[in-house]
Backbone of each chain as ProteinMPNN parsed JSONL, in Angstrom:
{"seq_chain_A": "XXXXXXXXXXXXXXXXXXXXXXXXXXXXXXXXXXXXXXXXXXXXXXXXXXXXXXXXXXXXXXXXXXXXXXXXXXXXXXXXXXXXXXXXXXXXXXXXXXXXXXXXXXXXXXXXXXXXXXXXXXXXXXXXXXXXXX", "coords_chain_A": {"N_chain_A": [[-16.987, 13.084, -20.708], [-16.733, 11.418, -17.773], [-17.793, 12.809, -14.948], [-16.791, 13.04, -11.386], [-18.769, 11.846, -8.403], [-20.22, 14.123, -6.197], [-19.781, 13.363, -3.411], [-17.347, 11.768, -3.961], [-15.508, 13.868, -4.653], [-15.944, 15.446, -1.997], [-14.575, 13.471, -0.51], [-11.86, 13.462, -1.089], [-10.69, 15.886, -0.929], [-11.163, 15.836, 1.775], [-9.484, 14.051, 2.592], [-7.407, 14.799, 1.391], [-7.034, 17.509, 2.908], [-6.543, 16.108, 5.359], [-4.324, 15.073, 4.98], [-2.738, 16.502, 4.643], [-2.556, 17.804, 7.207], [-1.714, 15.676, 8.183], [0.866, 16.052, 6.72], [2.235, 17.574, 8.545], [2.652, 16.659, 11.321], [4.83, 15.401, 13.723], [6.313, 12.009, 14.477], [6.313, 9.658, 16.672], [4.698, 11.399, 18.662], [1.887, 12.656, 20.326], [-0.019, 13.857, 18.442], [0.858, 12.507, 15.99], [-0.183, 10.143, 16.311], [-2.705, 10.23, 16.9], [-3.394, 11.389, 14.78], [-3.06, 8.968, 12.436], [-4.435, 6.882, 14.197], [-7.326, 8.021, 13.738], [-7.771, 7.674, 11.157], [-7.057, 4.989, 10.489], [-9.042, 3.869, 12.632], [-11.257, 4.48, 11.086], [-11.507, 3.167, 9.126], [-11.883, 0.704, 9.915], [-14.226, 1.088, 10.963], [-15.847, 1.453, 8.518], [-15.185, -0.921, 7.309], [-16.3, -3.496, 8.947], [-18.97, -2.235, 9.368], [-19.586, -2.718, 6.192], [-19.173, -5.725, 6.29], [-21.039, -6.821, 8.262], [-23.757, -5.437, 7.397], [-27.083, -5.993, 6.616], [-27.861, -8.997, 4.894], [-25.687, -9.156, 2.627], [-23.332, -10.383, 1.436], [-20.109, -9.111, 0.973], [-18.086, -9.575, -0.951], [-16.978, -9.878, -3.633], [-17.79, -11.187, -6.783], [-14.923, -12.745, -8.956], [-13.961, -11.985, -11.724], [-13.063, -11.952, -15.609], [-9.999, -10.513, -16.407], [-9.268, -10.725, -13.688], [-10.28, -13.453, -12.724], [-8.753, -14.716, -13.654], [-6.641, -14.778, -13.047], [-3.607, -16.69, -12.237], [-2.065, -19.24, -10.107], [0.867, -19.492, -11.6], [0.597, -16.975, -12.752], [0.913, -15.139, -11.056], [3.574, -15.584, -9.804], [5.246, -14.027, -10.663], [4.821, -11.948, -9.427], [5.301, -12.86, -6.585], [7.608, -13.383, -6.446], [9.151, -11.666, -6.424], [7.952, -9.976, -3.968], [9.175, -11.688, -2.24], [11.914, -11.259, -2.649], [12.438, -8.669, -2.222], [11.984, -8.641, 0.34], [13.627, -10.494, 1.726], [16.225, -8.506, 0.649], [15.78, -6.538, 2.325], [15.395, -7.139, 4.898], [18.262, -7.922, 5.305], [19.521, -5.627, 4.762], [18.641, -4.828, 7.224], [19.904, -5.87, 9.187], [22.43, -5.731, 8.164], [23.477, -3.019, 8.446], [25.704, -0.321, 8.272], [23.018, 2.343, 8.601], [23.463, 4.445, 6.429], [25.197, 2.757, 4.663], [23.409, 0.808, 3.96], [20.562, 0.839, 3.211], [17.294, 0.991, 4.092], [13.657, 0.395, 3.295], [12.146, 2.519, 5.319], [14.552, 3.976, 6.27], [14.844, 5.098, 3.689], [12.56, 6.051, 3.366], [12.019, 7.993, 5.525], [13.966, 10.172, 4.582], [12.799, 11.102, 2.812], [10.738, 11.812, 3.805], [11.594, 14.376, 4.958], [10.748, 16.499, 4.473], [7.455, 18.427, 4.859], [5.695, 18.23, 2.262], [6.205, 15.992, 0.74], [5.839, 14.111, 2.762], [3.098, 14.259, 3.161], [2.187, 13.825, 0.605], [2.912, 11.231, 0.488], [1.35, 10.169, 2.87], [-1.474, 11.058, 2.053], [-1.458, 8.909, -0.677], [-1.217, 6.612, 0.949], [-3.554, 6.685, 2.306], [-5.562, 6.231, -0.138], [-4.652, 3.905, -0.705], [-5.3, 2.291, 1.235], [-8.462, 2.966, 1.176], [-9.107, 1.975, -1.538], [-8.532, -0.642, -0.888], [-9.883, -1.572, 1.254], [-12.792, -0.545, 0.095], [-12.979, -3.04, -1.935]], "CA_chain_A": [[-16.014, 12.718, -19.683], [-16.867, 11.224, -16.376], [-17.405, 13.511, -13.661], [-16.953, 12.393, -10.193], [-19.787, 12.213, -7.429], [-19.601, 15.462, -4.788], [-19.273, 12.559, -2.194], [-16.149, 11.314, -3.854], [-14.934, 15.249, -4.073], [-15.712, 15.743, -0.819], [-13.559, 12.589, 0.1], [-10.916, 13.621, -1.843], [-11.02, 17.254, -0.078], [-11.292, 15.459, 3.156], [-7.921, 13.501, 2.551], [-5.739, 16.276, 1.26], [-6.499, 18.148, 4.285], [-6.423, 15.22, 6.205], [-3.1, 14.563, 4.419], [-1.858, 17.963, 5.059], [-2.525, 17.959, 8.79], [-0.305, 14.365, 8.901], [2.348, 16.077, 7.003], [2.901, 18.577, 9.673], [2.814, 15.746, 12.298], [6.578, 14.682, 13.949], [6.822, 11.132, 14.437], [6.377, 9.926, 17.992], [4.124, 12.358, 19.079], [0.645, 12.473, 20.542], [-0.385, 13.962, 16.91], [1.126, 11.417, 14.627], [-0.301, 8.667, 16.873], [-3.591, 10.525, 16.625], [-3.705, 11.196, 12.962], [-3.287, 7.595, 11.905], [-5.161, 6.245, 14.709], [-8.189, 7.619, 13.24], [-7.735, 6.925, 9.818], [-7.167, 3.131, 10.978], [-10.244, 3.605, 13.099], [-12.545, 5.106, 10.449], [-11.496, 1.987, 7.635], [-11.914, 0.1, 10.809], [-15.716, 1.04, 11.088], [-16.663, 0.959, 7.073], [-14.918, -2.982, 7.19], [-16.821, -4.06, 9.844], [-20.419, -2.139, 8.324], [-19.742, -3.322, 4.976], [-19.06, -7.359, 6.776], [-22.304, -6.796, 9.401], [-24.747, -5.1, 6.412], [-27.867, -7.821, 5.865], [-27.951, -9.969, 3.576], [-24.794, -8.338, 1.741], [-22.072, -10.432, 1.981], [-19.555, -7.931, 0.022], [-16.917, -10.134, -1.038], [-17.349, -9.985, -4.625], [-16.899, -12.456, -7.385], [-13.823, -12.606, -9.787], [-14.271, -11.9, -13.445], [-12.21, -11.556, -16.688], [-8.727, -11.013, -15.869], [-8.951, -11.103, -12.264], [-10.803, -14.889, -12.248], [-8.108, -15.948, -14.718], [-5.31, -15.697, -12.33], [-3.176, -18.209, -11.618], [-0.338, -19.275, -9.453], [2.161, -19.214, -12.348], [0.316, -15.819, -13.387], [1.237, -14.367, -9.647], [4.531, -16.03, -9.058], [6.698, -13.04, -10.822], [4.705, -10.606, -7.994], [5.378, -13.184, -5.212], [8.937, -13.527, -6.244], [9.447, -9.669, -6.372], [7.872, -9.56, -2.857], [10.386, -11.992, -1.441], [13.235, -10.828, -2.64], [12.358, -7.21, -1.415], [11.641, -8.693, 2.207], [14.759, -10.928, 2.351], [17.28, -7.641, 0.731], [15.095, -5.353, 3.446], [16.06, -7.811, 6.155], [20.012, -8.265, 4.952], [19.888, -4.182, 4.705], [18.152, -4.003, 8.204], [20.631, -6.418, 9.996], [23.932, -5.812, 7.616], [24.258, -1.781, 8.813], [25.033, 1.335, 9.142], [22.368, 2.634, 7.625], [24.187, 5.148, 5.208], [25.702, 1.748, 3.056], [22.413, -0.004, 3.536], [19.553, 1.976, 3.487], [16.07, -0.032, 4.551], [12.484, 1.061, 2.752], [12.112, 2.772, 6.059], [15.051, 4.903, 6.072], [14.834, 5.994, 2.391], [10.853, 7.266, 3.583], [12.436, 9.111, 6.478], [14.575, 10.655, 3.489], [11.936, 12.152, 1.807], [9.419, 12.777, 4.758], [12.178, 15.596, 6.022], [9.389, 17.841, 3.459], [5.957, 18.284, 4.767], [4.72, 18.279, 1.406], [6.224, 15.094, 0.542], [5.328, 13.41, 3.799], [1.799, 14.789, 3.11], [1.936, 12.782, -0.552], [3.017, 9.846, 0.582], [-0.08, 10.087, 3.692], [-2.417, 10.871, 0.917], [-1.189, 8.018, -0.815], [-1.515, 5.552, 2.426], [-4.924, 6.995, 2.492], [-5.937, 5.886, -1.079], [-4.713, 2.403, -1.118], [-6.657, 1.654, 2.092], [-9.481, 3.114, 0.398], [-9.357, 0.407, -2.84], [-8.431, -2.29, -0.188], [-12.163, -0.972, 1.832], [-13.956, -0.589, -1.088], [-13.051, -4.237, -3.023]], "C_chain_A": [[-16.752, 12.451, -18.366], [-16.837, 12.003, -15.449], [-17.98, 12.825, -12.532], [-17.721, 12.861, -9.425], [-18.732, 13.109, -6.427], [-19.566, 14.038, -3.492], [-17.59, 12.021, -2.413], [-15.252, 12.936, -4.066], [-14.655, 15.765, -3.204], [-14.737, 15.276, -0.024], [-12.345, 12.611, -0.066], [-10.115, 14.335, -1.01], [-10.121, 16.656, 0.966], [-9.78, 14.706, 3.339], [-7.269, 13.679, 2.201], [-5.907, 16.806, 2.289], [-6.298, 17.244, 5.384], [-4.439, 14.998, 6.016], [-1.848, 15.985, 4.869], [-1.347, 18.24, 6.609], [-1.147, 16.595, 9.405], [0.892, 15.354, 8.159], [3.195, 17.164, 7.814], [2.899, 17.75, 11.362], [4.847, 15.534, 12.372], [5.924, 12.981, 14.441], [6.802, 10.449, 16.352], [5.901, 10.523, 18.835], [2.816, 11.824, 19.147], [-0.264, 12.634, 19.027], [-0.255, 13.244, 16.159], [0.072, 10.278, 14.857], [-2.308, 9.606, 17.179], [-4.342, 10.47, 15.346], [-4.11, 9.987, 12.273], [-4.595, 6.606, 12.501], [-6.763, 6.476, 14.271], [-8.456, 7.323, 11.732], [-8.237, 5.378, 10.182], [-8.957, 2.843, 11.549], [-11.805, 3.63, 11.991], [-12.653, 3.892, 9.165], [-12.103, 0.547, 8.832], [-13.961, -0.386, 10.811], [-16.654, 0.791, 9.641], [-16.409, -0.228, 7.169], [-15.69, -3.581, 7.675], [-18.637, -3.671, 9.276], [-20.976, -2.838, 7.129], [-20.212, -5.813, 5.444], [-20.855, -7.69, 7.599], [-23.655, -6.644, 8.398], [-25.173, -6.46, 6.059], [-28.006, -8.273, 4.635], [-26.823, -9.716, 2.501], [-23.426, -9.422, 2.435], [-20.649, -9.898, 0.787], [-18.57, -8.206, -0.811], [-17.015, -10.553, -2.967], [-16.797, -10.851, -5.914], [-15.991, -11.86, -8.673], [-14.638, -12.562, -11.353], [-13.412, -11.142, -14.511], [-10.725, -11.488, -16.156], [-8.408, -11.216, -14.668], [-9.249, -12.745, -11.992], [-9.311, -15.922, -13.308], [-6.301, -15.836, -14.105], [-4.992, -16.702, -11.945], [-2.093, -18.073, -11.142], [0.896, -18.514, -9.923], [2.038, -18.029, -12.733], [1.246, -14.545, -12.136], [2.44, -14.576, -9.619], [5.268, -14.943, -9.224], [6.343, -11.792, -9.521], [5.24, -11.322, -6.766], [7.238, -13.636, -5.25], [9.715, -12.508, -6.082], [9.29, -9.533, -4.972], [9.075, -10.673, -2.108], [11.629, -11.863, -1.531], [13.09, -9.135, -2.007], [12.304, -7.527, 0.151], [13.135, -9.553, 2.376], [15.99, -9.526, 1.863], [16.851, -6.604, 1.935], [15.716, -5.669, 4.733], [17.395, -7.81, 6.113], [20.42, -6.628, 5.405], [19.673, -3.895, 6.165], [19.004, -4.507, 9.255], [22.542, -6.2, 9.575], [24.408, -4.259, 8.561], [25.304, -1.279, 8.594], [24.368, 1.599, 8.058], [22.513, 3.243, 6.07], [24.699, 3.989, 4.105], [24.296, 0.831, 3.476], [20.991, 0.527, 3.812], [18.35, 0.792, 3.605], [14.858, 1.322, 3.864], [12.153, 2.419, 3.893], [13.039, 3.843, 6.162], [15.251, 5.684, 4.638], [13.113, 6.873, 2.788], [11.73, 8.114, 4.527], [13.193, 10.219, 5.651], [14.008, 11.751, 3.228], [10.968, 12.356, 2.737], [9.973, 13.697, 5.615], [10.842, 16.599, 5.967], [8.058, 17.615, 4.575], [5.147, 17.946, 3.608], [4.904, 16.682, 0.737], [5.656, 13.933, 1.758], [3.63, 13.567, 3.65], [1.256, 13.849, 1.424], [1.842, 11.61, -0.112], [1.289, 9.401, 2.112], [-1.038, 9.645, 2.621], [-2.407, 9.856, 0.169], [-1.72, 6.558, -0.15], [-2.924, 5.468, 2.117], [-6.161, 6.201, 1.775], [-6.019, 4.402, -1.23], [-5.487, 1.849, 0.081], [-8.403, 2.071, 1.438], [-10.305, 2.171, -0.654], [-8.82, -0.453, -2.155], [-9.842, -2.016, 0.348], [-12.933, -1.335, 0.888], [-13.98, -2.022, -2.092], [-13.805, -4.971, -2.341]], "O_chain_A": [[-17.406, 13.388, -17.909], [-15.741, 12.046, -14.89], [-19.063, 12.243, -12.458], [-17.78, 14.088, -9.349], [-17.558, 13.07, -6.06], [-18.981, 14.454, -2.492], [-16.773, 11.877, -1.503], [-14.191, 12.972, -3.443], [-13.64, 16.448, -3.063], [-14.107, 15.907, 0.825], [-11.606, 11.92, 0.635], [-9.132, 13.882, -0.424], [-8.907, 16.791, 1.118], [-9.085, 14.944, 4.326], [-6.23, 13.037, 2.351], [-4.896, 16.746, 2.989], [-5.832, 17.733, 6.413], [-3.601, 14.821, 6.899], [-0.68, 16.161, 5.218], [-0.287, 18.674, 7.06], [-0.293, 16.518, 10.289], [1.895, 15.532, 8.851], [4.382, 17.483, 7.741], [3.148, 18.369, 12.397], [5.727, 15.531, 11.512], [4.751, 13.063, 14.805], [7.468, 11.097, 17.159], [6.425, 10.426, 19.944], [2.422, 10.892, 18.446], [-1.007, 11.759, 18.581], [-1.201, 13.082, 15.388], [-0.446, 9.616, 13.958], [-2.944, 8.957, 18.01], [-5.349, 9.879, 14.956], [-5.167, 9.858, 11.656], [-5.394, 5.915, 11.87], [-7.529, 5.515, 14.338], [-9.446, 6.704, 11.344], [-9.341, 4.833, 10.158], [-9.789, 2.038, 11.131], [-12.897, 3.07, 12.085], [-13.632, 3.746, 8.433], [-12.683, -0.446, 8.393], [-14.623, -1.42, 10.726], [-17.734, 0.205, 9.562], [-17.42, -0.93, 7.135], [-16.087, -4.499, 6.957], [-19.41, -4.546, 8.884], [-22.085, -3.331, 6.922], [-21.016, -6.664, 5.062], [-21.582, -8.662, 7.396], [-24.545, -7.491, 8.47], [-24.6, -7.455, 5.614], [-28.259, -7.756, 3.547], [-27.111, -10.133, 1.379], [-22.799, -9.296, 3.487], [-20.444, -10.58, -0.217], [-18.074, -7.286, -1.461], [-17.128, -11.736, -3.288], [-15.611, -11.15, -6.053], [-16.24, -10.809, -9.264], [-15.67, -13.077, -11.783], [-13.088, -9.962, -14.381], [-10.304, -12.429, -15.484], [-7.373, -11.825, -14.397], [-8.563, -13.328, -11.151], [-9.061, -17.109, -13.518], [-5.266, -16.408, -14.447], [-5.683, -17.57, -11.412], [-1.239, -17.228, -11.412], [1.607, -17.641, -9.426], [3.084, -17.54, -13.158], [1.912, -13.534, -12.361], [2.922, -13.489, -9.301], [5.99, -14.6, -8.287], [7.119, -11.055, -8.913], [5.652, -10.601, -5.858], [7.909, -14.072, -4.314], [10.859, -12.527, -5.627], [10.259, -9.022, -4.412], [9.869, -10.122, -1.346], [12.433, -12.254, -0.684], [13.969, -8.703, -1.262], [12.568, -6.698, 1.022], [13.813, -9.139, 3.316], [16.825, -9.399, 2.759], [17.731, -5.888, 2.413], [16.339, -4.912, 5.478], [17.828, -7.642, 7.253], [21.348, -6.357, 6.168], [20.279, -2.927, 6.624], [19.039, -3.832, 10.284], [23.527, -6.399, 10.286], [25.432, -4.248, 9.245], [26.188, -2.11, 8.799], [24.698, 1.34, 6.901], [22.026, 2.858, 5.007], [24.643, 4.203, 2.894], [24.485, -0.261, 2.941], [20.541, 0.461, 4.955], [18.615, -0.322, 3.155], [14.988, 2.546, 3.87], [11.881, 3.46, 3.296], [12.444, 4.921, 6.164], [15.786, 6.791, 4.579], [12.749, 8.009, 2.485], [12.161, 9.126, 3.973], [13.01, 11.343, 6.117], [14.372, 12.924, 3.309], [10.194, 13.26, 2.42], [9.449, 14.02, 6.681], [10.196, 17.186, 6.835], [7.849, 16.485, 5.016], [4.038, 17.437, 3.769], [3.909, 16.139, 0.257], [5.048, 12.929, 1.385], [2.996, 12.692, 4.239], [0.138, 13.366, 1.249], [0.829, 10.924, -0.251], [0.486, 8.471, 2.042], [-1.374, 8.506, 2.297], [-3.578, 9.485, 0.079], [-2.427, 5.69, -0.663], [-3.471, 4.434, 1.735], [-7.172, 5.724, 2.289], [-6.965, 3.749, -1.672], [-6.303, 0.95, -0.122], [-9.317, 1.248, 1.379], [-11.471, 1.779, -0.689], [-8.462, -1.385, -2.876], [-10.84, -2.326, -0.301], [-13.659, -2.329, 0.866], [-14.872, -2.134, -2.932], [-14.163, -6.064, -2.779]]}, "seq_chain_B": "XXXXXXXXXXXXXXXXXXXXXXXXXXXXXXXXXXXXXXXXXXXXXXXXXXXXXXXXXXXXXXXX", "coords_chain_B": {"N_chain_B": [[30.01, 2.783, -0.012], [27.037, 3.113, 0.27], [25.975, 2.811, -2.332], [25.634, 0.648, -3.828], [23.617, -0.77, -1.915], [21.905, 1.482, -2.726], [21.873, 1.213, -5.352], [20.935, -1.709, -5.919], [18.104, -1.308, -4.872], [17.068, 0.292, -6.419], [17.151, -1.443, -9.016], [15.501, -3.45, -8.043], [12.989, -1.964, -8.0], [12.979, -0.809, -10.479], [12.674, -3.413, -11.947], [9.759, -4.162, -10.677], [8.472, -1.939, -11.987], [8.646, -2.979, -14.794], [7.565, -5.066, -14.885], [5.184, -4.507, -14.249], [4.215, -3.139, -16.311], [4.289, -5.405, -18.268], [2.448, -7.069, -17.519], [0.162, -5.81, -18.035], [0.114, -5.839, -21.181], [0.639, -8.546, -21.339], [-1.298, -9.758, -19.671], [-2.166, -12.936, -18.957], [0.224, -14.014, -18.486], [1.508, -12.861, -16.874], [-0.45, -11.772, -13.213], [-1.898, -8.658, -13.549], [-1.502, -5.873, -11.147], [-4.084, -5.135, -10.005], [-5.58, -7.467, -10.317], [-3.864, -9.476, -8.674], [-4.482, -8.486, -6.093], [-7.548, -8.657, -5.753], [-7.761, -10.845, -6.174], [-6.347, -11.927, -3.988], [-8.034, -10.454, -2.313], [-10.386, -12.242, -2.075], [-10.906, -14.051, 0.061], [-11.294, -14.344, 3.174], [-9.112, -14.589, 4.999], [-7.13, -13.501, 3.016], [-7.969, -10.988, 2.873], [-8.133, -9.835, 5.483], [-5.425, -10.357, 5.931], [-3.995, -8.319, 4.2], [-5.498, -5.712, 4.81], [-4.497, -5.336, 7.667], [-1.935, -5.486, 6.653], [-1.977, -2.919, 5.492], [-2.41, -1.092, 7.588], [-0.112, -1.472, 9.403], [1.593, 0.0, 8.228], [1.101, 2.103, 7.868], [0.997, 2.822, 10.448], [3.462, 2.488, 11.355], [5.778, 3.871, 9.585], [3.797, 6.444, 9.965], [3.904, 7.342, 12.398], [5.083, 6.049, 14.095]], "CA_chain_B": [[29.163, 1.392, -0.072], [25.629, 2.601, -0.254], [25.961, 2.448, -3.916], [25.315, -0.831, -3.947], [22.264, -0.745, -1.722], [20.682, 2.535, -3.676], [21.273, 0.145, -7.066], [19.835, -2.733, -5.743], [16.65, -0.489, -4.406], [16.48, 0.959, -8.186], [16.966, -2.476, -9.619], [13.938, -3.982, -7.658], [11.923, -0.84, -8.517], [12.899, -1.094, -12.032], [11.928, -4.84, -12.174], [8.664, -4.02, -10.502], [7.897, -1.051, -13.236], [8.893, -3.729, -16.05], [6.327, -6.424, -14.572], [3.395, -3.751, -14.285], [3.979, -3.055, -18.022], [4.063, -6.644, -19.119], [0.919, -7.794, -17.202], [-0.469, -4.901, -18.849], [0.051, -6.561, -22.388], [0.463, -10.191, -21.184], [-2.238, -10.591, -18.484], [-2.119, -14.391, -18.388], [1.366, -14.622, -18.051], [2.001, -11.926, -15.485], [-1.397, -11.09, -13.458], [-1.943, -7.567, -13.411], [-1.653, -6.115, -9.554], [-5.229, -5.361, -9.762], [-6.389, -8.843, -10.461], [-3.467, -10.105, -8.12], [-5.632, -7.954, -5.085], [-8.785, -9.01, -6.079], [-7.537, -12.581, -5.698], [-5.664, -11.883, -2.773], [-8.992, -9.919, -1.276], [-11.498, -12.786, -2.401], [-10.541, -14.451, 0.66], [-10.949, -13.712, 4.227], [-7.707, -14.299, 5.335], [-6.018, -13.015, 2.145], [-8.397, -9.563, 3.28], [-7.703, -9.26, 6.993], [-4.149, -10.023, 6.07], [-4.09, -7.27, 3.582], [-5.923, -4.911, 5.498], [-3.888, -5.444, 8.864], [-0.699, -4.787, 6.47], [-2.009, -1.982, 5.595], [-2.629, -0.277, 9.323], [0.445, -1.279, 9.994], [2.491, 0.424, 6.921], [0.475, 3.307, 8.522], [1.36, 3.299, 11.948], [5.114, 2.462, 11.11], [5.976, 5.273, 8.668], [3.652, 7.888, 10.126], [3.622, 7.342, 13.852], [6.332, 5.372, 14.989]], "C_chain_B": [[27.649, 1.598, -0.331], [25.333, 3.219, -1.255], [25.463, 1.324, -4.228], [23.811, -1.062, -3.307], [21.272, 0.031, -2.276], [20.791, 1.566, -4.427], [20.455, -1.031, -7.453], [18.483, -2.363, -5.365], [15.802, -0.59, -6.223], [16.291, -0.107, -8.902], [15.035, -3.341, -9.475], [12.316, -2.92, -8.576], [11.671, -1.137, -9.83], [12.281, -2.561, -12.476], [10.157, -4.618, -11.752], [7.965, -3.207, -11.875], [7.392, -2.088, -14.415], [7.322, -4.862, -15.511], [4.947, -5.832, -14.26], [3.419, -3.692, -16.043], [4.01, -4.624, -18.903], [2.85, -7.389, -18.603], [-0.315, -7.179, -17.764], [-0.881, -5.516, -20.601], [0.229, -8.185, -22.592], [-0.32, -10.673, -20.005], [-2.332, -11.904, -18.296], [-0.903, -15.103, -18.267], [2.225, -14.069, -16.848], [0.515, -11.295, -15.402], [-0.913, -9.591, -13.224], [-2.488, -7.529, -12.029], [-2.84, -6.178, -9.263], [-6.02, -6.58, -9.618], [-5.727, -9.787, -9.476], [-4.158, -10.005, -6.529], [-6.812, -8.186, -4.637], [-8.71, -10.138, -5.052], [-7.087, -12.481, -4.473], [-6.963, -11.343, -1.889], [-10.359, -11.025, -1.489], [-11.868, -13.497, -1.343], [-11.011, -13.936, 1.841], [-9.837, -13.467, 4.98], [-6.739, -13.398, 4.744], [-6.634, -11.329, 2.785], [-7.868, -8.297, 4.269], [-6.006, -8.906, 6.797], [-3.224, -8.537, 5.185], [-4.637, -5.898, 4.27], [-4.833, -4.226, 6.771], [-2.207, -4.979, 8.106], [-0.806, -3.633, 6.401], [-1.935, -0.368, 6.481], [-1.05, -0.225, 9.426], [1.65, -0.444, 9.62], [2.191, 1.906, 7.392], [0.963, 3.619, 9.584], [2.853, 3.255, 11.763], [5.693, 3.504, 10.71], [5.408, 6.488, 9.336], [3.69, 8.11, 11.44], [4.732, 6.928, 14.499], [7.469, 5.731, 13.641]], "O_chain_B": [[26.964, 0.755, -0.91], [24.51, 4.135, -1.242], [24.691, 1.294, -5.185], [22.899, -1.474, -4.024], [20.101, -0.325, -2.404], [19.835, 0.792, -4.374], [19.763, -1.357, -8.417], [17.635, -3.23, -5.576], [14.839, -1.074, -6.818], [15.275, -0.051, -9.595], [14.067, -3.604, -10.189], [11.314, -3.12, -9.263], [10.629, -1.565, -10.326], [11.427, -2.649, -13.359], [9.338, -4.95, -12.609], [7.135, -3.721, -12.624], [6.259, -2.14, -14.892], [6.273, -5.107, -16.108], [3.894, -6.441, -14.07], [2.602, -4.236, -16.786], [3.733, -4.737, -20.098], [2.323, -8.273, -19.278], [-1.42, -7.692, -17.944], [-2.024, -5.565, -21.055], [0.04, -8.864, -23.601], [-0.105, -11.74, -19.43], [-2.68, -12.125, -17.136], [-0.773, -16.306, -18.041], [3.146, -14.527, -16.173], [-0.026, -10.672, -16.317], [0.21, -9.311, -12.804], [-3.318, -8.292, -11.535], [-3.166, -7.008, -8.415], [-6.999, -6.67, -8.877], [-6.366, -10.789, -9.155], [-4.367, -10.997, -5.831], [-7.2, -8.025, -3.479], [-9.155, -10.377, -3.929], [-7.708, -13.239, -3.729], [-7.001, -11.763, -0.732], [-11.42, -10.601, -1.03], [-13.059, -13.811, -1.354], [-11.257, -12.744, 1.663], [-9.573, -12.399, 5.532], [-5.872, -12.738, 5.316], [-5.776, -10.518, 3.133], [-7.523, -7.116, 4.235], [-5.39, -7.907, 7.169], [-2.178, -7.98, 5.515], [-3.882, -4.94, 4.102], [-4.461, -3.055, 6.848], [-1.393, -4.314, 8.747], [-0.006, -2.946, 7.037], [-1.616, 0.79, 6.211], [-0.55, 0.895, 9.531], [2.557, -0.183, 10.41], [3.039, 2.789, 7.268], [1.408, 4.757, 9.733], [3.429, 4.271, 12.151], [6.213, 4.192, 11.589], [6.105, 7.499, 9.426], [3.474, 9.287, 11.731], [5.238, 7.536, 15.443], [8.657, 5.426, 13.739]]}, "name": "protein", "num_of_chains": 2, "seq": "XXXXXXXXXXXXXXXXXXXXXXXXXXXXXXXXXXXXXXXXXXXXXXXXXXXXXXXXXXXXXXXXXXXXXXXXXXXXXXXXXXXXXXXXXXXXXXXXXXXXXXXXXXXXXXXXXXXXXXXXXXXXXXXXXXXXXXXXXXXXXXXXXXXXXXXXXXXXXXXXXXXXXXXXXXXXXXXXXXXXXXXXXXXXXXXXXXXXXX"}
């Protein structure tokens, strides 16, 4: 079985308690607007290393099922994403929230919890991570 | 009334689920998200613009 490098353990570590500390954050606050800000900052500084690093340009080439997308292969994701952004918009302009709930107020839902607000961080965390790292 | 907006939520969801499991066994007819990412990050624009959603999915939800 695969065991994972102590750097990616450590990172792991580092973004459950990282994840823990946002989900005891409120919303509006010097803390929240701390928390994120360095997250943002710290994907901020690998993007820019990884882009600057010589002779490395990082952008790596397609192969096997990724090179064999196509338009018509994508369209059922890009028709999924516009119908989620035009019912998001209908929900965010139709109101009151209670009969039309927006992606936005169903998270507020479930981030009453710390521990769920602290998943969904951790979460956040991850997919910037495999957007960084591709 | 928001019966109708939870079902349509669950609907989408449920359609999404269904179209990860068929790109799964029909990759060239639905890509799989991974390969749709790729493609979408092969790009500089498709990157930044990916990236920059990302921040902001961040700052929205956990900050504001």
């Amino acid at each position: 079985m695969h065991r994972p490098s102590p750097s990616t353990v450590a990172l792991v570590v580092a973004g459950a308690a990282g994840s823990c500390v946002a989900g005891a954050t409120t919303p509006f606050t010097p803390a929240a607007d701390l928390v994120v800000a360095v997250c943002i900052g710290l994907a901020v500084v690998v993007v820019v290393a990884q882009a600057s690093a010589p002779g490395s340009h990082r952008w790596r080439r397609l192969d096997g099922a990724e090179a064999r997308t196509t338009l018509a292969s994508a369209a059922p994701w890009l028709a999924l994403v516009v119908v989620v952004l035009a019912w998001e918009l209908f929900s965010f302009f139709a109101g009151p929230r209670a009969a039309h709930p927006t992606v936005s107020s169903m998270y507020d839902a479930l981030a009453r919890w710390r521990v769920t607000k602290a998943v969904a961080f951790f979460a956040w965390l991850a997919l910037g991570w495999y957007l960084v790292r591709r | 009334m928001s019966a109708l907006g939870d079902a349509v939520w669950a609907l989408l969801g449920l359609f999404a689920v269904a179209l990860w499991a068929v790109s799964y066994r029909e990759p060239d007819r639905v890509a799989r998200p991974g390969a749709l990412v790729a493609a979408a990050m092969s790009s500089r624009g498709g990157r930044v613009l990916l990236l920059v959603a990302w921040m902001f999915a961040g700052w929205h939800f956990f900050a504001r």
